[in-house]
DSSP file (Angstrom, degrees, kcal/mol; ACC not computed):
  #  RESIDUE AA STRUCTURE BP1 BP2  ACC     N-H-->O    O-->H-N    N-H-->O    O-->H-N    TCO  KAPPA ALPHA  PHI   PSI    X-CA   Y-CA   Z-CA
    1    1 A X              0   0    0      0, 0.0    84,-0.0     0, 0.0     0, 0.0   0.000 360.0 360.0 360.0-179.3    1.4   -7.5  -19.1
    2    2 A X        +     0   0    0     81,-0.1    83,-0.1    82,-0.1    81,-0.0   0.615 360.0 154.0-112.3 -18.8    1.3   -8.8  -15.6
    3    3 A X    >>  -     0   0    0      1,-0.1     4,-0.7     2,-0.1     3,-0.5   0.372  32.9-178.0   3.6 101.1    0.2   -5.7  -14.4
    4    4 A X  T 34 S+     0   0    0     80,-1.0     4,-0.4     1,-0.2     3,-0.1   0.888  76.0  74.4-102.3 -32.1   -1.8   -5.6  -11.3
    5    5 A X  T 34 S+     0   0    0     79,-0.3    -1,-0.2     1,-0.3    80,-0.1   0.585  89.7  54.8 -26.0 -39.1   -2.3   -1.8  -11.5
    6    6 A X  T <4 S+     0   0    0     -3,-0.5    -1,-0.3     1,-0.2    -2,-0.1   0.774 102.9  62.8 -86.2 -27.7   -5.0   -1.7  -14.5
    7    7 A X  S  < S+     0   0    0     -4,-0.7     2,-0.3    -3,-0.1    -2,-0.2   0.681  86.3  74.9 -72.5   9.1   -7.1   -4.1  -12.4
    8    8 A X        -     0   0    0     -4,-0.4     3,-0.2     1,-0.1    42,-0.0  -0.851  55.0-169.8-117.4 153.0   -7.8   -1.8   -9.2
    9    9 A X  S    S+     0   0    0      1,-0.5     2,-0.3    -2,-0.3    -1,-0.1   0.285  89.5  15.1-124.3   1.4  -10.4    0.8  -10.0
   10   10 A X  S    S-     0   0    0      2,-0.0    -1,-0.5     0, 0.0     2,-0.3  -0.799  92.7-161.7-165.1 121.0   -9.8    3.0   -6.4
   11   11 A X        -     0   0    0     -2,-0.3     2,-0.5    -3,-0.2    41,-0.1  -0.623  20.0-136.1-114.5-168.3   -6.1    1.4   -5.1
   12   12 A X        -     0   0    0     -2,-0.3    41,-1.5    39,-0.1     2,-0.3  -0.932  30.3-167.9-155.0 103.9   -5.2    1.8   -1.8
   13   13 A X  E     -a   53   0A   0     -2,-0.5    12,-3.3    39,-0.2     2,-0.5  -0.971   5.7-157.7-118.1 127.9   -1.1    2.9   -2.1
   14   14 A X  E     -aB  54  24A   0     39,-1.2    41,-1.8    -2,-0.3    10,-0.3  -0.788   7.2-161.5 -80.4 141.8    1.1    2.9    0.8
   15   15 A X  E     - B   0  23A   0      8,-1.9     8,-0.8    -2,-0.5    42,-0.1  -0.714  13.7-154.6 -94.9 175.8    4.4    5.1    0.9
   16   16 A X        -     0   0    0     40,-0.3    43,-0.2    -2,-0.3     4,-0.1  -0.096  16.2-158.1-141.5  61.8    7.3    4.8    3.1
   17   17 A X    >   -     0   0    0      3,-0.1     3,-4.2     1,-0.1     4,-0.2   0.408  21.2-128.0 -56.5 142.0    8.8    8.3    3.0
   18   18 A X  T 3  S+     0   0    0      1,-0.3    -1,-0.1     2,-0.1     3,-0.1   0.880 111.3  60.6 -62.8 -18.3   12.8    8.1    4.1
   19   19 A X  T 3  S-     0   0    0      1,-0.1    -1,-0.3     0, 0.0    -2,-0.1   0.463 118.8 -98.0 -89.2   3.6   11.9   10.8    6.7
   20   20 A X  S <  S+     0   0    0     -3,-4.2     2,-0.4    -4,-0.1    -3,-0.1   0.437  71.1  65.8 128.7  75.7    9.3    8.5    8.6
   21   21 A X        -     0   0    0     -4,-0.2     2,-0.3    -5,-0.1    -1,-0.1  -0.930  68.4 -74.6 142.6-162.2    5.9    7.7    8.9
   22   22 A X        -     0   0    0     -2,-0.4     7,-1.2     7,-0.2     2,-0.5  -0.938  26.0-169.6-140.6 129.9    3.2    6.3    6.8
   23   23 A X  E     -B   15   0A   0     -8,-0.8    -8,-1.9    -2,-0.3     2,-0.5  -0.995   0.3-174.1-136.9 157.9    1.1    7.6    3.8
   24   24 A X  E >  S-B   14   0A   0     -2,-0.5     3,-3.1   -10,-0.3   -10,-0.3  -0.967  84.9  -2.9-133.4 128.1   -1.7    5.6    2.7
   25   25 A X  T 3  S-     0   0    0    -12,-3.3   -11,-0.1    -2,-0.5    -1,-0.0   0.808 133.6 -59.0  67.3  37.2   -3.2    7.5   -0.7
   26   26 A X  T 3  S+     0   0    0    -13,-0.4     2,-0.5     1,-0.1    -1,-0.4   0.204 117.9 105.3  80.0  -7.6   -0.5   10.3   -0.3
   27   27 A X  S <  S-     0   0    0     -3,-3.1    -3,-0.1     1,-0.1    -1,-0.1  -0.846  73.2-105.1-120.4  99.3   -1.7   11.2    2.9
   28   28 A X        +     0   0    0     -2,-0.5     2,-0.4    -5,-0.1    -5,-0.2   0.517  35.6 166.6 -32.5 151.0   -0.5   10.7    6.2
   29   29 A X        -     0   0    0     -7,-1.2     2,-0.4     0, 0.0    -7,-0.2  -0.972  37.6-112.8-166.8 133.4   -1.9    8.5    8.4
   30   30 A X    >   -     0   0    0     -2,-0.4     3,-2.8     1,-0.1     4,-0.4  -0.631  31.2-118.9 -88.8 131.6   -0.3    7.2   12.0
   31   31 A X  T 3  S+     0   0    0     -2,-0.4     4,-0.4     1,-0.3    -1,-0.1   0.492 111.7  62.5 -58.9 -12.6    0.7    3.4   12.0
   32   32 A X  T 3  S+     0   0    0      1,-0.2     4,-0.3     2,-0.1    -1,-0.3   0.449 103.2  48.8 -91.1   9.8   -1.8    2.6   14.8
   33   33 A X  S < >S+     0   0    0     -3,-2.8     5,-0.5     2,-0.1     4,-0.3   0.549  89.8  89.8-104.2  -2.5   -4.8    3.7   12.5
   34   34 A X  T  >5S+     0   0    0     -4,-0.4     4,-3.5     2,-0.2     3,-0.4   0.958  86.0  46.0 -72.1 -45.1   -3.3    1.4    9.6
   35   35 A X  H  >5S+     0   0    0     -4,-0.4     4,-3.4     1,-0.3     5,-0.2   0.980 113.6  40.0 -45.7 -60.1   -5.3   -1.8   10.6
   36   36 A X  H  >5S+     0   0    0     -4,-0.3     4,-0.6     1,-0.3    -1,-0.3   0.562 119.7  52.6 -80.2   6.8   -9.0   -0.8   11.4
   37   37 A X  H >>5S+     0   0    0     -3,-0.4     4,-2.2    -4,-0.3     3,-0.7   0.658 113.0  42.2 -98.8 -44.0   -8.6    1.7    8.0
   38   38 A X  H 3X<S+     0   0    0     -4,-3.5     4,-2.6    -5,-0.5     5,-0.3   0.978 112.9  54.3 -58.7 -42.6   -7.3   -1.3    5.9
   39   39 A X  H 3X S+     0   0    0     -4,-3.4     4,-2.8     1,-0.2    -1,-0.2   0.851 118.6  39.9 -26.3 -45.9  -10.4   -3.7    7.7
   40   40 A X  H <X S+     0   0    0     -3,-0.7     4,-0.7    -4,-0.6    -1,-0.2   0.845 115.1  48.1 -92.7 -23.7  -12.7   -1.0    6.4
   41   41 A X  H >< S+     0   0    0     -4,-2.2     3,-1.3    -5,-0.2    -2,-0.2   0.988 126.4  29.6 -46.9 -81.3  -11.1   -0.4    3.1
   42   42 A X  H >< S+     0   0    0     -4,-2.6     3,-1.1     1,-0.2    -2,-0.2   0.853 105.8  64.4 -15.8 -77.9  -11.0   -4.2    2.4
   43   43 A X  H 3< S+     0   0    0     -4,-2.8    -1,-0.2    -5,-0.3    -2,-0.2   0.520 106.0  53.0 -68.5 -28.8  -13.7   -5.5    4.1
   44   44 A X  T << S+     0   0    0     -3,-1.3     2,-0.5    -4,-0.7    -1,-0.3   0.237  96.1  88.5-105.3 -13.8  -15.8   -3.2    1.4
   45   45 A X  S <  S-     0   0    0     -3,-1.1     2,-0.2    -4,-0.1     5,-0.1  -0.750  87.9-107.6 -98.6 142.3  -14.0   -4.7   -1.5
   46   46 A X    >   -     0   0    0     -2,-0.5     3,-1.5     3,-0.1    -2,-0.1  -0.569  48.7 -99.4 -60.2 135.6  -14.9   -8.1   -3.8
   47   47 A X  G >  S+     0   0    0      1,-0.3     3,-2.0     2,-0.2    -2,-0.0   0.730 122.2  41.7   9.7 -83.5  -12.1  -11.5   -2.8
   48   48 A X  G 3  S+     0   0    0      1,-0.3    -1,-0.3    28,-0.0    -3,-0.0   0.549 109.7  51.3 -93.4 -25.1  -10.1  -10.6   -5.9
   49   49 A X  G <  S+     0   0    0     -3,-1.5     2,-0.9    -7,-0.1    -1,-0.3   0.211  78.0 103.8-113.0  31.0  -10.1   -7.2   -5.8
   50   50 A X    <   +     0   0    0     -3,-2.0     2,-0.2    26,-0.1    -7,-0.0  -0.924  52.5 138.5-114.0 133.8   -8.6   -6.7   -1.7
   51   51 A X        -     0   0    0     -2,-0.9     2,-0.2    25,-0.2    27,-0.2  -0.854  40.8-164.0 177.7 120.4   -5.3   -5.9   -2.9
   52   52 A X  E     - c   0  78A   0     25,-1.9    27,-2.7    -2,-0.2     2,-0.5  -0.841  14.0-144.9-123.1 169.3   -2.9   -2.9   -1.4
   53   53 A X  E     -ac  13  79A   0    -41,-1.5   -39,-1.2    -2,-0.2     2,-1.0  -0.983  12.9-156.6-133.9 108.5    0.3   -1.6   -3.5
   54   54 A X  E     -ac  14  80A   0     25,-0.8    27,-1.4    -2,-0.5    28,-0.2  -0.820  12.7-140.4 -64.0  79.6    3.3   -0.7   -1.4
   55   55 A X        -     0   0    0    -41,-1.8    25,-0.1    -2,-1.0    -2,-0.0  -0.463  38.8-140.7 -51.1 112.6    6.2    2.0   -2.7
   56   56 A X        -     0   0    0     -2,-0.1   -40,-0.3   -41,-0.1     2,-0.2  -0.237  21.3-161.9 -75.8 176.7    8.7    0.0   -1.3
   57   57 A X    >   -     0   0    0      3,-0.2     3,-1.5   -42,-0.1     7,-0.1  -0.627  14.5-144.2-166.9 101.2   11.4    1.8    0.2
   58   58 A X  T 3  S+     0   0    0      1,-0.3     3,-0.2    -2,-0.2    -2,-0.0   0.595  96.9  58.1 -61.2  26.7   14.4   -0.4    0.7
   59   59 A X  T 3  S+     0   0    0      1,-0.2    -1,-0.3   -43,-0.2    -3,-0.0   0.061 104.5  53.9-128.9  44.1   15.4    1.2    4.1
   60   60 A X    <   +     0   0    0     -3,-1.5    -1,-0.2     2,-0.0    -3,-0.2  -0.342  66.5 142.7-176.9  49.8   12.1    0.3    5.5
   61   61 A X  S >> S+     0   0    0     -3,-0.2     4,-4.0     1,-0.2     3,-1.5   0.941  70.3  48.7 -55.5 -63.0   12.2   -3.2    4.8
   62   62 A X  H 3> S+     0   0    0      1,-0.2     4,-1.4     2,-0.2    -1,-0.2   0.659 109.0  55.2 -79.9 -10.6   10.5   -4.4    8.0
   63   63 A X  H 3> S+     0   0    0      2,-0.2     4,-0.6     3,-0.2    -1,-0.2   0.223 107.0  50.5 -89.6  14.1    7.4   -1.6    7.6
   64   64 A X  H <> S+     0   0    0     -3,-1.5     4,-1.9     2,-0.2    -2,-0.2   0.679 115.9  45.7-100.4 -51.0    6.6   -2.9    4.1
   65   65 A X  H  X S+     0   0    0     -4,-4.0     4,-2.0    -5,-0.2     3,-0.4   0.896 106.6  50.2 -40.7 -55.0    6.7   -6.0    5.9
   66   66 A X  H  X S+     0   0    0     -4,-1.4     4,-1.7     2,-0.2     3,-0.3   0.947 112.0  54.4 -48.5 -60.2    4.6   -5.0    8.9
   67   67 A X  H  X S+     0   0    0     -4,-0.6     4,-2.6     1,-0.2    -1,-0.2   0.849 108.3  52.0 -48.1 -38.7    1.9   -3.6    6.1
   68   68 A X  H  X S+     0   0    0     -4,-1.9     4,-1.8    -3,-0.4    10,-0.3   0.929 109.1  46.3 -54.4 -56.9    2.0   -6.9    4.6
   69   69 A X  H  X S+     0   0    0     -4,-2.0     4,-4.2    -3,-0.3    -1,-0.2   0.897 113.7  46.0 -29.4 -57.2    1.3   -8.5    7.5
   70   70 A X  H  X S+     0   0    0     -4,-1.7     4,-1.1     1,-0.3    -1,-0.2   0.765 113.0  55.4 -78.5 -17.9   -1.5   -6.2    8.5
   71   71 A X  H  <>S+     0   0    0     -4,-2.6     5,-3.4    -5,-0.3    -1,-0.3   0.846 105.2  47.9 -65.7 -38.8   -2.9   -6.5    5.0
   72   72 A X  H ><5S+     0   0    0     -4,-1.8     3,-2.9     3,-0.2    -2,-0.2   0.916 103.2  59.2 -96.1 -56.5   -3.2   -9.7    4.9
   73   73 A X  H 3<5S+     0   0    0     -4,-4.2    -1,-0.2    -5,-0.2    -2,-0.2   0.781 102.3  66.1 -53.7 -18.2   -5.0  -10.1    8.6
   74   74 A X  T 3<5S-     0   0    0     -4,-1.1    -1,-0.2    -5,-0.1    -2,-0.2   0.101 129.6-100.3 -84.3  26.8   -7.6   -7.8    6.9
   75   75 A X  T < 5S+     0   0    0     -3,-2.9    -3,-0.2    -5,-0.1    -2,-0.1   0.875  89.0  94.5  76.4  12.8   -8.5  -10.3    4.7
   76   76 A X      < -     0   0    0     -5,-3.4   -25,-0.2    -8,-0.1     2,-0.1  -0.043  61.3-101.5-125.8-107.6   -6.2   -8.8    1.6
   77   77 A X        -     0   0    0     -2,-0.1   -25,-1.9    -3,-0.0     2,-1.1  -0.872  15.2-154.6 146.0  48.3   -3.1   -8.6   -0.4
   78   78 A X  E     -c   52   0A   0    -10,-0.3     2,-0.5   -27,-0.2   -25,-0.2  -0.579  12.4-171.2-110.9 150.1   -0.1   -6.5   -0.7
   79   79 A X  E     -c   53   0A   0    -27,-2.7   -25,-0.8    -2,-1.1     5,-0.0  -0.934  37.0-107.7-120.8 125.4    2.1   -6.1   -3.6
   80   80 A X  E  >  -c   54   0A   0     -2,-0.5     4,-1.5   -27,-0.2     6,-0.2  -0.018  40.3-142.8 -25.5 110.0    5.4   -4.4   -4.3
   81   81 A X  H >>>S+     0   0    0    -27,-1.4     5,-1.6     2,-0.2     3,-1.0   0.995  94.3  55.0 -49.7 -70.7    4.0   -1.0   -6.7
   82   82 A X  H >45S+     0   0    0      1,-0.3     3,-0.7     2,-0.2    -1,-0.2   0.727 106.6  41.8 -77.2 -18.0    6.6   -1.2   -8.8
   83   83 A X  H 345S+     0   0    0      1,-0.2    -1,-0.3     2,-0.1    -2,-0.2   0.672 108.4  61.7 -88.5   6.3    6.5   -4.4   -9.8
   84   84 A X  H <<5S-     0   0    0     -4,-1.5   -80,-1.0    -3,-1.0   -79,-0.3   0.877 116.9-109.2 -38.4 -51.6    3.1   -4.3  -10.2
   85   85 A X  T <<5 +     0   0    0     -4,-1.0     2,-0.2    -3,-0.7    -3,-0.2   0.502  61.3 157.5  88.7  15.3    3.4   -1.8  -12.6
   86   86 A X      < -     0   0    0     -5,-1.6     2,-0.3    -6,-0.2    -1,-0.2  -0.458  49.4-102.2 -87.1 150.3    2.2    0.6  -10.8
   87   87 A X        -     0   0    0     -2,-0.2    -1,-0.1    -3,-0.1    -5,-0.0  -0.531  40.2-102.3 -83.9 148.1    3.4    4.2  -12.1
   88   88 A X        -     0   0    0     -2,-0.3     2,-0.1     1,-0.1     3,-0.1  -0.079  27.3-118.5 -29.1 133.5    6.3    6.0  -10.2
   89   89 A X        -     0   0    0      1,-0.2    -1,-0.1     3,-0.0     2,-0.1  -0.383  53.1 -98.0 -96.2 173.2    5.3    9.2   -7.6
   90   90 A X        -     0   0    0      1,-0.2    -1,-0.2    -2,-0.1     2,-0.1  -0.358  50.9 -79.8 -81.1 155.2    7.4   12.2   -9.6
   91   91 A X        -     0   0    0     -2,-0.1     2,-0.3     1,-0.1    -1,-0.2  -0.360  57.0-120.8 -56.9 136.5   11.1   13.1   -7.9
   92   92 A X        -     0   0    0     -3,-0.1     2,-0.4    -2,-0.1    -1,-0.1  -0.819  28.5-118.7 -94.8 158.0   10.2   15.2   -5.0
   93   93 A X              0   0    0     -2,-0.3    -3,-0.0     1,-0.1    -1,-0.0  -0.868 360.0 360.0 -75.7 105.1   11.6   18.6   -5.0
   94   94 A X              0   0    0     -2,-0.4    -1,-0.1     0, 0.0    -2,-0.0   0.594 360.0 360.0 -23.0 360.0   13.9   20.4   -2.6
């Protein structure tokens, strides 16, 4: 498989919750701290292996974009999770 998911050994996953906001690694995190955390994230990381996985969220089109963007000016990578292969967060609960 094409899988990008078995190759990252610590990944660095955004969400894009319908309510709003940003989670980086489940955890919130306000969109003007998302460059200088990816820089240091990255910057820490081997060529091959600066590389972020996005949970898209098709009603938040243009901040998957914006991550891409910002990923990529810190020198990595982002890639759609699910086709990655990356596995599914569980249904949240009422």
């Amino acid at each position: 498989a094409d899988s990008i998911s078995g190759l990252l050994d610590s990944p660095v996953v955004f969400g894009l919750p319908d309510s709003g906001g940003f989670l980086l690694n489940d955890q919130p995190i306000p969109q003007a701290e998302i460059p200088a955390r990816l820089a240091t994230l990255l910057a820490a990381r081997a060529a091959e292996h600066r590389a972020v996985l996005v949970l898209d969220n098709p009603k938040r089109r243009p901040d998957a974009q914006w991550i891409a963007r910002a990923t990529l000016s810190a020198g990595g990578r982002a890639f759609d999770a699910q086709l990655s292969g990356w596995p599914a967060p569980p249904p949240s609960r009422p």
